[in-house]
N, C-alpha and C positions, 0 to 999 in steps of 0.2 A: 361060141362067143369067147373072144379075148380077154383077159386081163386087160381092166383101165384105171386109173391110178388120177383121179381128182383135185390136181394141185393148180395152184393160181402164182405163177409169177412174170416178172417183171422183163419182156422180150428182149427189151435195151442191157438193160443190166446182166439178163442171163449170158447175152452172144457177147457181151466185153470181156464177163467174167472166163467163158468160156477159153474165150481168145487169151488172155491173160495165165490159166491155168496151163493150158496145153504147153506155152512157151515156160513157164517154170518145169514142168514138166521134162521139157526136153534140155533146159539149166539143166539141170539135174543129175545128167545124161543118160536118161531114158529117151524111148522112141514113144511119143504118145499115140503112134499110129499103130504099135502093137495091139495084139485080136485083146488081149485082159484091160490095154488104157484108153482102148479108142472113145468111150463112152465115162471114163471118171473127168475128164473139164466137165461134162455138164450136169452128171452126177454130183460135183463139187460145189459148182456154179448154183445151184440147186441147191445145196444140202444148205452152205454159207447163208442165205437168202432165208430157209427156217430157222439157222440159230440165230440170226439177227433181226427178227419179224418184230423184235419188239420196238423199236425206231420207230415203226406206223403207230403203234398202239399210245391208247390215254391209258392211263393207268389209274388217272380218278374218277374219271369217266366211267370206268369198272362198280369203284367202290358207292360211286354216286348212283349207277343204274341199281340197286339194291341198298339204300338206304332206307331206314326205318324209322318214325320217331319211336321210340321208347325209354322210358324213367326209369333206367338201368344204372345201375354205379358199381356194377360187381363185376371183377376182373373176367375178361375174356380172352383164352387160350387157342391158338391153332398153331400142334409143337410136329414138327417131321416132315416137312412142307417139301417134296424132294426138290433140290434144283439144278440145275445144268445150266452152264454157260461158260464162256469162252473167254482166256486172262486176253489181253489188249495187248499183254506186252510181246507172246509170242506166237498169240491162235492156236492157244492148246487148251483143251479144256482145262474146267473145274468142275467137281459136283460135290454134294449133299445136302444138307438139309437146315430148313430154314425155322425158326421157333417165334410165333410172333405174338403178342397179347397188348391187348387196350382195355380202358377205362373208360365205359361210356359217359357222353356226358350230353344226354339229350340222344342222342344217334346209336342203331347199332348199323352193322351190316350182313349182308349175307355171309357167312363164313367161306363160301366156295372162294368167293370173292376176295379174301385175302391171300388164298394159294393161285388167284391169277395175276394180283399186283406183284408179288413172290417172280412168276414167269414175263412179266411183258418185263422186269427189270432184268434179268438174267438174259433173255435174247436178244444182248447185244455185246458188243465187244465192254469188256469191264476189268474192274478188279474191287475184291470182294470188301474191300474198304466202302466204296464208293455206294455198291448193292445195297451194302447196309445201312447206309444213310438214306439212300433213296428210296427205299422199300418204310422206312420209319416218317419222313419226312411227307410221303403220299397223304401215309393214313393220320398222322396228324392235321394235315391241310385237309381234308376232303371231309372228317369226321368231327373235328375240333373236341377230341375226345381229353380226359382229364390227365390219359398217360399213355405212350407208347414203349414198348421195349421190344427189340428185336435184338435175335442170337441169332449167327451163323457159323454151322462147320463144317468146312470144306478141303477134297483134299485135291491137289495142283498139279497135274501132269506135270507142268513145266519144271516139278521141282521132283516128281517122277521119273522122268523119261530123261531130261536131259541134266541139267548143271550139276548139282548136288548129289542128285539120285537116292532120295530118302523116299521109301515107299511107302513108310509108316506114318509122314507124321500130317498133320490133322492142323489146319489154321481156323480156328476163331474168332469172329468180330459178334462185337457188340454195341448198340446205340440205346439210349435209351432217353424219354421225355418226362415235364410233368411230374406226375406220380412217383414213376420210376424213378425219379433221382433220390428218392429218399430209401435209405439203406435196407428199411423194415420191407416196402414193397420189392422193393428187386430181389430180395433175399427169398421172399416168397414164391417169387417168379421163377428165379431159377433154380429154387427148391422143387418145383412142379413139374419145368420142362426135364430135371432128371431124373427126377422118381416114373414107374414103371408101375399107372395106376389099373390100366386093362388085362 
């Protein structure tokens, strides 16, 4: 018995995108009909479609399918959240990691749960400015908790591979709500996400 490989996508979209690769492809000036490219259009066509699966997805919808009530007010931490996603400006990646904590206030939720609002905002074309409001802005709306703060740092193919070519360096964003805006809490926060407590 074969190998079968269990993926669900979009016929329309696959055989445009398809078509659309192949001729970048041969831009390019390759022959996509070589024995090594004949199968990367829909390998690609494919691949495009998982890093950007998060456009289908709710993302409060997540945070809401495992909400809790609980009489909680003590800070909640999930720091190393990996991520991967794709800069907008020129379809190259970006990855690392995501640091996120709230203040219940009434609500907790499942923790898994906030490393999937983390991915359904990363599998889409972005830039990590934007992640990072959207990824803050979710659990705010969905939890009406007393504080949000999210950290992100990520490093840039784009700023890898082509323009610049810095391989070392590391961008940062930061959003924070509520609670966080006062100096004593955030100072605590990202006292925690850097300390190295396991």
């Amino acid at each position: 018995m074969g190998y079968k490989k269990e993926e669900q996508y979009d016929d329309k979209v696959t055989s445009g995108l398809i078509e659309n690769y192949r001729k970048t492809i041969e831009l390019l000036g390759e022959d996509p009909e070589r024995e090594g490219l004949q199968k990367t259009p829909e390998r690609l066509a494919k691949a495009m479609q998982f890093l950007t699966q998060g456009y289908d997805m709710d993302a409060s919808a997540v945070l809401n399918s495992a909400k809790f009530k609980e009489d909680i007010k003590d800070m909640v931490i999930v720091k190393d959240i990996e991520l991967y996603s794709m800069c907008e400006h020129h379809i190259l990646p970006f990855y690392g990691k995501a640091h996120i904590a709230y203040i219940p206030n009434g609500y907790i939720t499942g923790l898994s749960k906030l490393a999937r609002v983390v991915d359904i905002f990363s599998r889409r074309l972005q830039v990590q400015e934007r992640l990072t409001d959207q990824i803050l802005n979710c659990i705010k709306d969905a939890l009406d908790p007393l504080g949000v703060a999210v950290v992100i740092e990520a490093s840039h193919l784009c700023m890898m591979m082509r323009g610049v070519q810095k391989q070392n360096s590391v961008t940062t964003t930061s959003a924070f709500y509520g609670e966080f805006m006062k100096n004593t809490t955030r100072t605590e926060f990202l006292k925690l996400i850097s300390s190295n407590l396991h």
